[in-house]
One Martini backbone bead per residue (centre of mass of N, CA, C, O) as a GRO file, in nm:
protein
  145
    1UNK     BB    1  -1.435  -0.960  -1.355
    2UNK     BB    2  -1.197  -1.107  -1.415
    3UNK     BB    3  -1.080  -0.955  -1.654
    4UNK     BB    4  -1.037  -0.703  -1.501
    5UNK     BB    5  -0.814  -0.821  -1.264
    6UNK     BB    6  -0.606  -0.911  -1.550
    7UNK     BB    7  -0.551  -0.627  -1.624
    8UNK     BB    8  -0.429  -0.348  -1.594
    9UNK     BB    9  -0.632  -0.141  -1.515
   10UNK     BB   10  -0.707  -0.302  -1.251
   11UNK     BB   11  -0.418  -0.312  -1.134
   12UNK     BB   12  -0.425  -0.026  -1.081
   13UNK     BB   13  -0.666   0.038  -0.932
   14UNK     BB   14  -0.600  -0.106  -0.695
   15UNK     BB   15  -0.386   0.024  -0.625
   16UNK     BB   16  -0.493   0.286  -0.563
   17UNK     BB   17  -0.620   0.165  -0.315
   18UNK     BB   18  -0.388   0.080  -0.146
   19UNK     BB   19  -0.283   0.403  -0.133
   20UNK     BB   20  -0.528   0.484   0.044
   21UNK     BB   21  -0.501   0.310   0.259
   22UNK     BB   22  -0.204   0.390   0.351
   23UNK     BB   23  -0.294   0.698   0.395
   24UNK     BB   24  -0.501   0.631   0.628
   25UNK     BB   25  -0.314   0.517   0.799
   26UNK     BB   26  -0.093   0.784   0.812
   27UNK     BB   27  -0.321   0.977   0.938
   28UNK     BB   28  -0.402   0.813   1.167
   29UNK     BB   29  -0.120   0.792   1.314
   30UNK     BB   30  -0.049   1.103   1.316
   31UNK     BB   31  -0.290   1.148   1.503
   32UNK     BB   32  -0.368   0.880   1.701
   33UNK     BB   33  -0.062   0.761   1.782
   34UNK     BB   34   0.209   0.957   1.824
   35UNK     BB   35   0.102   1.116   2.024
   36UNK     BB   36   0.094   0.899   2.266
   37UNK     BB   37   0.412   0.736   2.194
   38UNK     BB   38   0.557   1.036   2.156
   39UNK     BB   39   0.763   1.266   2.269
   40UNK     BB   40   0.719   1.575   2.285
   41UNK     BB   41   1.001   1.661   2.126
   42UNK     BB   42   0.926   1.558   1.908
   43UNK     BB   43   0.962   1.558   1.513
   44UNK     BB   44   0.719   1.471   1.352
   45UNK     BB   45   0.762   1.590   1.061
   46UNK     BB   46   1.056   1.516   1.022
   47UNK     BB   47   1.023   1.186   1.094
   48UNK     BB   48   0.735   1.110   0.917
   49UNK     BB   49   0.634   1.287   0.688
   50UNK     BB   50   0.882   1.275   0.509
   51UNK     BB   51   0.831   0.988   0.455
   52UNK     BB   52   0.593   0.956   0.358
   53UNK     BB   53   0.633   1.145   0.103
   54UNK     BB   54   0.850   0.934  -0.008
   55UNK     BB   55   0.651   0.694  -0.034
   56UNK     BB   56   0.439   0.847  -0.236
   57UNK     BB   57   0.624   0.903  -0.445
   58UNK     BB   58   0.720   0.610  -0.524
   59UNK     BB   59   0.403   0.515  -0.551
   60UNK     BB   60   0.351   0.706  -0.792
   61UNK     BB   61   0.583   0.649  -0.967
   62UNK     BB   62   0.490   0.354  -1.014
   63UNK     BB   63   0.177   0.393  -1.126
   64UNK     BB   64   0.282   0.521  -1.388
   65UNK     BB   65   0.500   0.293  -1.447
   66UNK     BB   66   0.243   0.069  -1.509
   67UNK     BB   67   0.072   0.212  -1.718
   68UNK     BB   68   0.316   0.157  -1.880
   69UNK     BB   69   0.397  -0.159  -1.812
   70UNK     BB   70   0.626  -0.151  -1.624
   71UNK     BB   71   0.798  -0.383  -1.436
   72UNK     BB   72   0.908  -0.239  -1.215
   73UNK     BB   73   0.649  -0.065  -1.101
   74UNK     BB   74   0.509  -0.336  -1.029
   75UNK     BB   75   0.663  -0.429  -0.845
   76UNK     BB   76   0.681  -0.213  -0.616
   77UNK     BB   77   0.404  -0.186  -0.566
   78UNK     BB   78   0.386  -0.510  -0.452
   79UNK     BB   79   0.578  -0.419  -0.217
   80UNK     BB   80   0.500  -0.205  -0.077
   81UNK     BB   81   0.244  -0.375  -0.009
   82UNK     BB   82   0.371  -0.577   0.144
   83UNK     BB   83   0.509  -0.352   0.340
   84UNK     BB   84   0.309  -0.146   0.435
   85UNK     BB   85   0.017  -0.292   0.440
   86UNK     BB   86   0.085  -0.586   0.543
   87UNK     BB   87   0.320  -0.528   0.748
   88UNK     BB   88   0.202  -0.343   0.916
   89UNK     BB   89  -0.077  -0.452   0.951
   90UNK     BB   90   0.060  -0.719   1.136
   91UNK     BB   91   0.287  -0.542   1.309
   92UNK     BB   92   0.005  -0.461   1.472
   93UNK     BB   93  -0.153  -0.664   1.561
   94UNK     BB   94   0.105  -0.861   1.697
   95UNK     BB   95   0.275  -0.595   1.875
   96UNK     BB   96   0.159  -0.309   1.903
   97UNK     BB   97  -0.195  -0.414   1.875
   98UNK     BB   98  -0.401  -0.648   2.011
   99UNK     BB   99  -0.706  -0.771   1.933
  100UNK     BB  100  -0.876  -0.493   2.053
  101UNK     BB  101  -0.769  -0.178   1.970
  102UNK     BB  102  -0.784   0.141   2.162
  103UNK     BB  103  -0.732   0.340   1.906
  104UNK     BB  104  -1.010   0.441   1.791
  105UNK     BB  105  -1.238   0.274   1.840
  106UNK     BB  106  -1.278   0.080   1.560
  107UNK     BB  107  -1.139   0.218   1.304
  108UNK     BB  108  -0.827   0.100   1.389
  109UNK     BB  109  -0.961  -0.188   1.305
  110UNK     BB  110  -0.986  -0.126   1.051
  111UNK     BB  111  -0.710   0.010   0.930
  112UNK     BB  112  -0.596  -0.305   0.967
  113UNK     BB  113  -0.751  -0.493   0.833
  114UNK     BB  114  -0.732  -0.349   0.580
  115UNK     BB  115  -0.447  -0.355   0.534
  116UNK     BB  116  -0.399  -0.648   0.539
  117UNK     BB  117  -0.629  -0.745   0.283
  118UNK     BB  118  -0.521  -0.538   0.061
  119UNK     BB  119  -0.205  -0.607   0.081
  120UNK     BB  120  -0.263  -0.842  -0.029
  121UNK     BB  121  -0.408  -0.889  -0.252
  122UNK     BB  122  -0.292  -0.639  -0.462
  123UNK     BB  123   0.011  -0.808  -0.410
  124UNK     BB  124  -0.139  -1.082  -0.599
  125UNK     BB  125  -0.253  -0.929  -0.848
  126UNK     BB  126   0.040  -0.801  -0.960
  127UNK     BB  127   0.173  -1.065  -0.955
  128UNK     BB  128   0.014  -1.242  -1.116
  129UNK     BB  129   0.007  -1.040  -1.369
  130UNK     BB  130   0.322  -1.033  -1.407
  131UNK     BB  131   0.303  -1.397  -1.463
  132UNK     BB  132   0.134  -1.372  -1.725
  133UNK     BB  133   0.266  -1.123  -1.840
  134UNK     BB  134   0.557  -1.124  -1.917
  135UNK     BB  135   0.664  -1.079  -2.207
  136UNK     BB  136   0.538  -0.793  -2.230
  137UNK     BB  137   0.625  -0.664  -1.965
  138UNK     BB  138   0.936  -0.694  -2.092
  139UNK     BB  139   0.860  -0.504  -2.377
  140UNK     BB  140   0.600  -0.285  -2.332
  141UNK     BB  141   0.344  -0.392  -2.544
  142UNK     BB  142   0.100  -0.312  -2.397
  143UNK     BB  143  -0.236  -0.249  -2.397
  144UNK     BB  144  -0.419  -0.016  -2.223
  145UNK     BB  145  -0.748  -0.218  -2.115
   0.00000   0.00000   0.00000
């Protein structure tokens, strides 16, 4: 197992994990937090919506090219992870909502807890994996196994 999660393909499929997570907490945000804390005339779809769609592209994109040993797409994964899963559900624990959150409980407390240890987690995953291999991954002729 550990050799699993020390290959590439094992970072791509934990980074998937991470992003099915984010979006979990995203549409959690958008149906049942947003409605409740921002005023009736606020325009969620243009003013969540579409940030929210475009950190999608951004982190499907870097999916694709860590697929392909990309350091940057690596890179990228790793602080989305850190900045998107790990620091909002930190900064949602410690002051929008802490524990425990009365927000859909017990769920929001749940994709709380798990944006925190997922986002750190697949991104110590990453950066591991990217300082373990770093010459291969800076010349791109890993084998993807």
């Amino acid at each position: 197992m550990k050799k699993f999660y020390t290959s590439l393909a094992g970072v791509i499929i934990v980074n998937i994990i991470g992003l099915m997570d984010y979006v979990a907490r995203a549409l959690f945000d958008f149906r049942y937090v947003y409605g409740e804390i921002m005023p009736a005339d606020f325009d969620l779809t243009l003013n969540i919506a579409v940030p929210n769609l475009i950190i999608f592209g951004i982190w499907f994109w870097a999916l694709l090219a860590a697929a392909y040993a990309r350091r940057w797409g690596l890179i990228v994964l790793s602080l989305f992870n850190l900045l998107f899963n790990f620091g909002i559900g930190l900064a949602t624990a410690i002051l929008f909502c802490p524990s425990p959150c009365q927000s859909l409980w017990p769920i929001g407390e749940l994709i709380n807890l798990s944006n925190i240890i997922l986002g750190l987690l697949v991104a110590t995953t990453t950066f591991v994996y990217i300082r373990k291999n770093r010459k291969a991954v800076q010349k791109h002729n890993l084998p993807v196994t």
